[in-house]
N, C-alpha and C positions, 0 to 999 in steps of 0.2 A: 478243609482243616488248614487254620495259619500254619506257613513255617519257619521259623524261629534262626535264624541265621546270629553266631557273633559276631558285633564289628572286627574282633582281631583276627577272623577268620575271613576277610572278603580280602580282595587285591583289586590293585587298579582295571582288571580286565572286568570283572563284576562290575566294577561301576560306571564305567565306558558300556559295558551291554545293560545294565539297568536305566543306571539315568542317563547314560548320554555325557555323560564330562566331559571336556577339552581341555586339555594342556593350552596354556597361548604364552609365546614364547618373545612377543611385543614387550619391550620394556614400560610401554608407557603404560600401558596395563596394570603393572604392580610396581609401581614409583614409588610410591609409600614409606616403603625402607630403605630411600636412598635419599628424598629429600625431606629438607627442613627439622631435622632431627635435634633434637635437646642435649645442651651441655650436660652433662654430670657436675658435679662437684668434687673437691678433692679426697674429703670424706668419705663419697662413693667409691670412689676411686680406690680409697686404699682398703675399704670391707670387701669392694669385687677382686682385689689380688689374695687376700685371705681365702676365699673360694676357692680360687686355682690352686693357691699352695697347697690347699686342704685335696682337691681332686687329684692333683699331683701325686700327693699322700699317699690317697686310696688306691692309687693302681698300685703299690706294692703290693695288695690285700686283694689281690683277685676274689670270685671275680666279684664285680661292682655292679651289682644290681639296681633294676630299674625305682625301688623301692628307695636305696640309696642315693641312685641319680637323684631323685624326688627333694630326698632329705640334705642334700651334700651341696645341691647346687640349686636346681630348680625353687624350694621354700627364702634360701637368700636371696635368689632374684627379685622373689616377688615382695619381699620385705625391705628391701634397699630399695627397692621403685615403689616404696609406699603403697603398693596394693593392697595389704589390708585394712587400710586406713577410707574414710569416708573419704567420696562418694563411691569408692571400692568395695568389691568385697567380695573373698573368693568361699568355693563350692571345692568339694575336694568329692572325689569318687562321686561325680554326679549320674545317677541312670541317664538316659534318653533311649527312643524307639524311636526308629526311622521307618516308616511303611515306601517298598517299592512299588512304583508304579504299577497301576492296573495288574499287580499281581496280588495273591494272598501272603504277602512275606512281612515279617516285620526285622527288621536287625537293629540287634538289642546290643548295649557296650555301658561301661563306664569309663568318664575321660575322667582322667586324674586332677588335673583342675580348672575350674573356669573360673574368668575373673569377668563380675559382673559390674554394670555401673547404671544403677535404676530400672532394675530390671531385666538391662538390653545383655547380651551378652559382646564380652568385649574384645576377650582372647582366649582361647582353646588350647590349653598347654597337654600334649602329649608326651610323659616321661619312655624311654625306652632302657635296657642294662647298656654298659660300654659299648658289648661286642657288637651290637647291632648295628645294621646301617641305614642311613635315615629312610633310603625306601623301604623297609620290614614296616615300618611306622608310617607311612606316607598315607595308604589307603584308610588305615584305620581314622587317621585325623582326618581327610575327606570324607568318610562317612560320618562322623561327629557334625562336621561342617554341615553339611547338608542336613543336618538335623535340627539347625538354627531357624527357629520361628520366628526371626523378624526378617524378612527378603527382603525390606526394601533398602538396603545398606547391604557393605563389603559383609562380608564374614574374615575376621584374623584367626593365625593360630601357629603357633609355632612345638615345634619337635624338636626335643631334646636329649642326647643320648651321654651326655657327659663330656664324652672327647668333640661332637659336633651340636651347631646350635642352625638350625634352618627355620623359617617363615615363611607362612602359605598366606595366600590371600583368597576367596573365593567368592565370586558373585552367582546369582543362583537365578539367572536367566534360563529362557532356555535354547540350547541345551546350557547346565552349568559349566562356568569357565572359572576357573584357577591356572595360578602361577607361580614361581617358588623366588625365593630371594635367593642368592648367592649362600655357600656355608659359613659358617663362624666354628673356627676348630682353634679348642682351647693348646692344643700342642705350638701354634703360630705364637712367631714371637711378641714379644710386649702382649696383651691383655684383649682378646678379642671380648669378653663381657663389659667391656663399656660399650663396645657397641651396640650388641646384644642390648645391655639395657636401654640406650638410647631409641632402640628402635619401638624396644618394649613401649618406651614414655611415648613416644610418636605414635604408633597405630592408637594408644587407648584414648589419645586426645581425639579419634577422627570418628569416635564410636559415637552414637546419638548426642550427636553437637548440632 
């Protein structure tokens, strides 16, 4: 009889004794979100500080749900980076099934949104509420990852909990190897969502090119 595991229920030691993952801690590994990144424009510029003043907002309004994260911050990201515009175009509450290895298990999730580009898929955005911390969210985006049927390319994805913005990268060798970017925490001064988005424009230019 299968059994039925959800991604929001697995942790990193699950998927270190399923599949085998590696953390790798090599910069050159996941460069990606450090070089050759795309200017913004100023227009950008000033709908991504509207965001902030807007998240700023809602922390008087505890608490700030993942739903909100979604709506507050996550949906203008992807609109100000043109993501719903061709050759884009995002999936919102996508199923997937992930079968574990030589076992009868399947784990099942919905990622909040992916942004596809012909098909391929391009970013894996994982909303979490404020309170969380990016690893509460970390394992469940690496099972999503691993659930990307095209191997023979990176896998991106990024996790977003409101107050912090992080990027995974993961190649699905074996065993599979991932690595994380540095945080982007909107509390730091001047405007860490340009970066955020810059980076955004950057990984989806590297996706079936």
């Amino acid at each position: 009889m299968t059994q039925i595991i959800q991604a929001k229920d697995t942790d990193l030691r699950y998927l270190i004794d399923k599949f085998g993952i590696q953390l790798v801690l090599d910069d050159s590994f996941f460069h990606e979100w450090q070089e050759n990144l795309l200017e913004i424009n100023d227009v950008d510029k000033q709908l991504l500080d509207k965001v902030k003043t807007g998240y700023l907002n809602l922390l008087n309004y505890p608490p700030l749900l993942e739903d909100v994260v979604r709506m507050a911050i996550v949906d203008p990201l992807l609109f100000i980076g043109d993501f719903y515009l061709a050759p884009f175009y995002v999936k919102s509450e996508e199923s997937i099934d992930i079968a574990v290895p030589d076992e009868d298990v399947i784990i099942k999730g919905r990622m909040d949104a992916l942004v596809l580009k012909e098909q391929f898929w391009v970013m894996i955005i994982e909303s979490k509420r404020a309170s969380f911390s990016i690893e509460e969210g970390l394992a469940q985006l690496l099972a999503y990852m691993l659930g990307n049927p095209y191997t023979d390319q990176p896998s991106f994805g990024m996790i977003a909990t409101g107050s912090e913005f992080i990027f995974v990268k993961l190649v699905k060798v074996n065993p599979p190897c991932y690595a994380l970017s540095k945080g982007f925490l909107m509390r730091n001064p001047g405007n860490e969502l340009y970066d955020v988005l810059r980076i955004l424009k950057r990984l989806t230019q590297l996706v079936s090119t």
